[in-house]
Structures are given as structure tokens and as C-alpha cells.
C-alpha positions as CSV (number, residue, x, y, z in Angstrom):
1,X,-44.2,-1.4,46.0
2,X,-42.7,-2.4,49.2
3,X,-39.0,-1.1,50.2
4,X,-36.7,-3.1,51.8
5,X,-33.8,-3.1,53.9
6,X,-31.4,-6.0,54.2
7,X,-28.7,-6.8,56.7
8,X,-25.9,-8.9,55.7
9,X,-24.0,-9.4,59.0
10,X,-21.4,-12.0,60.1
11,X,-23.1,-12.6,63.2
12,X,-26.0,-11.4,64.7
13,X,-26.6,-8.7,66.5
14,X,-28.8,-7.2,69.4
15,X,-31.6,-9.6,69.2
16,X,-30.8,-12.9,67.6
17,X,-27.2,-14.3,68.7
18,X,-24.7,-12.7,70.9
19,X,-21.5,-14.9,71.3
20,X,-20.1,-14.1,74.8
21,X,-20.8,-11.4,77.5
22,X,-19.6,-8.5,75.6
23,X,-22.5,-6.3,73.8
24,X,-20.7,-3.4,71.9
25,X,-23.0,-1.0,73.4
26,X,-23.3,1.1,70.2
27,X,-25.5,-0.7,68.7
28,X,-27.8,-1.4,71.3
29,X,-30.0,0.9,69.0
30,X,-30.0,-1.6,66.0
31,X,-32.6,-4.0,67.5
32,X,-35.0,-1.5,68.7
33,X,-34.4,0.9,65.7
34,X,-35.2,-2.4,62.8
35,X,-38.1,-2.9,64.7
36,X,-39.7,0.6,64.6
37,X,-39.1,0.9,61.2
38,X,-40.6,-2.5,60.4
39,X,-43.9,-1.3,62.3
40,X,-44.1,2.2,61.4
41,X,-43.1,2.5,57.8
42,X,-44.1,0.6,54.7
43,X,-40.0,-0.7,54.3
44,X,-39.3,-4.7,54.9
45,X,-36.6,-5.7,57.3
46,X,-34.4,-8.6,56.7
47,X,-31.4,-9.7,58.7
48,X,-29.1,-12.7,57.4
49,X,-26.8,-14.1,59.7
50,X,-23.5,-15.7,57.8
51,X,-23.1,-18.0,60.5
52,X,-26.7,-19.0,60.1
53,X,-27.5,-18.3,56.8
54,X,-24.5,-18.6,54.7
55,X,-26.9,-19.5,51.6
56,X,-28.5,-15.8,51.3
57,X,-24.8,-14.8,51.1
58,X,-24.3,-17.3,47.9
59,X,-27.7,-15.9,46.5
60,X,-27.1,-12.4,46.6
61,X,-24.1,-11.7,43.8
62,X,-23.7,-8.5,44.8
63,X,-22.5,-9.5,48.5
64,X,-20.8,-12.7,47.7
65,X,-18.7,-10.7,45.0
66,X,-17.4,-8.1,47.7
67,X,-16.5,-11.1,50.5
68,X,-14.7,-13.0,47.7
69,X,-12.7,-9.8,46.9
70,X,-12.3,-8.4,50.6
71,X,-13.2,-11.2,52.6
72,X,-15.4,-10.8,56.0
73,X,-14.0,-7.2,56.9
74,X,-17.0,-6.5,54.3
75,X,-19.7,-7.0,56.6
76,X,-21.8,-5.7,57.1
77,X,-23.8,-5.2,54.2
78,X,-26.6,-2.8,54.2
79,X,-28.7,-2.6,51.3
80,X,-31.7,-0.2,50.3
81,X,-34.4,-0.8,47.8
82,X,-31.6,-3.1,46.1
83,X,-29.0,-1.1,46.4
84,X,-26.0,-1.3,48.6
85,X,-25.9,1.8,51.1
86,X,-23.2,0.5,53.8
87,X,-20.1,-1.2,53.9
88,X,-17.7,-2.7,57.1
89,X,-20.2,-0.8,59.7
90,X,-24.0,-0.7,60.7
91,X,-25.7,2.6,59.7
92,X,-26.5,5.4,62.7
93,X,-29.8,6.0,63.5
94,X,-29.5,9.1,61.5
95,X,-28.6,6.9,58.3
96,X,-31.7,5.1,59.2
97,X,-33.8,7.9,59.3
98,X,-32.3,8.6,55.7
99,X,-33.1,5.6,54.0
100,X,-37.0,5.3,55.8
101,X,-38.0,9.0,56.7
102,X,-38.9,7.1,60.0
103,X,-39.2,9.7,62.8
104,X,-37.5,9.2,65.8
């Protein structure tokens, strides 16, 4: 069975879309560390962007329950093998290392 890990973010980060000059520096891991686990352990990486893909927000009921009751401030989402892990902040790296047993 393959794991997953899913990333519901408002916007993306470190990679994908930046909007202006700023880069919050602390999560210049975020890129780097998705990608390591996507090549070095058996877990899936998936990244949905609202501005970009509002529709995986709509399909996920577990997501699209918590915006309608708290609004954006949710994101982002972090969920694990189907369930949700992290709320309003991206994980550490030692969160990462956690879910995956990825060795850093």
C-alpha cells in the first residue's frame, strides 16, 4: 500500500508560485524536504494549491468542512495516510521525519 501525504495550502509554496519578493525563509526546507521523501521513501507527495486548484478543496470533505467553519486561517492542511496531522502551519522537518521515518 502506498502512503501519502497531502498539502492543502492557500498558495504555494517554495517551488510552484511565490507572489512577490518575500520568501518566509522558514520554509525554504519544504521544497527540498517533499522532494526527498518523495524519492527516498515509499509515501506519495501531493500539493494543492487553493488558488490553483480550488476543486481538490471541494472534493476532500474533510478540508472543505474545516475552511467553511474557520475560513482560510485553516490552511494549511497536512494530511497523513488519510488522516489530518496539521492545522494553520506546515510541519518541521522533525514532523516530517515522524510521519515518513525519512532520515535526514
Amino acid at each position: 500500500m502506498m502512503n501519502s501525504i497531502v498539502l492543502f495550502e492557500s498558495e504555494m509554496c517554495c517551488g510552484v508560485k511565490m507572489t512577490g519578493a518575500e520568501i518566509n525563509r522558514k520554509l525554504l526546507y519544504l521544497g527540498p524536504t517533499l522532494q526527498k521523501i518523495q524519492r527516498q521513501t515509499n509515501f506519495e507527495v501531493e500539493r494543492h494549491s487553493l488558488t490553483i486548484e480550488p476543486e481538490a478543496f471541494i472534493a476532500n470533505e474533510e478540508v472543505r468542512l474545516l475552511m467553511e467553519k474557520r475560513g482560510i486561517s485553516v490552511l494549511p492542511v497536512t494530511i497523513v495516510d488519510g488522516k489530518i496531522k496539521k492545522i494553520g502551519i506546515y510541519p518541521s522537518i522533525e514532523e516530517f521525519v515522524s510521519y515518513t521515518g525519512l532520515i535526514i
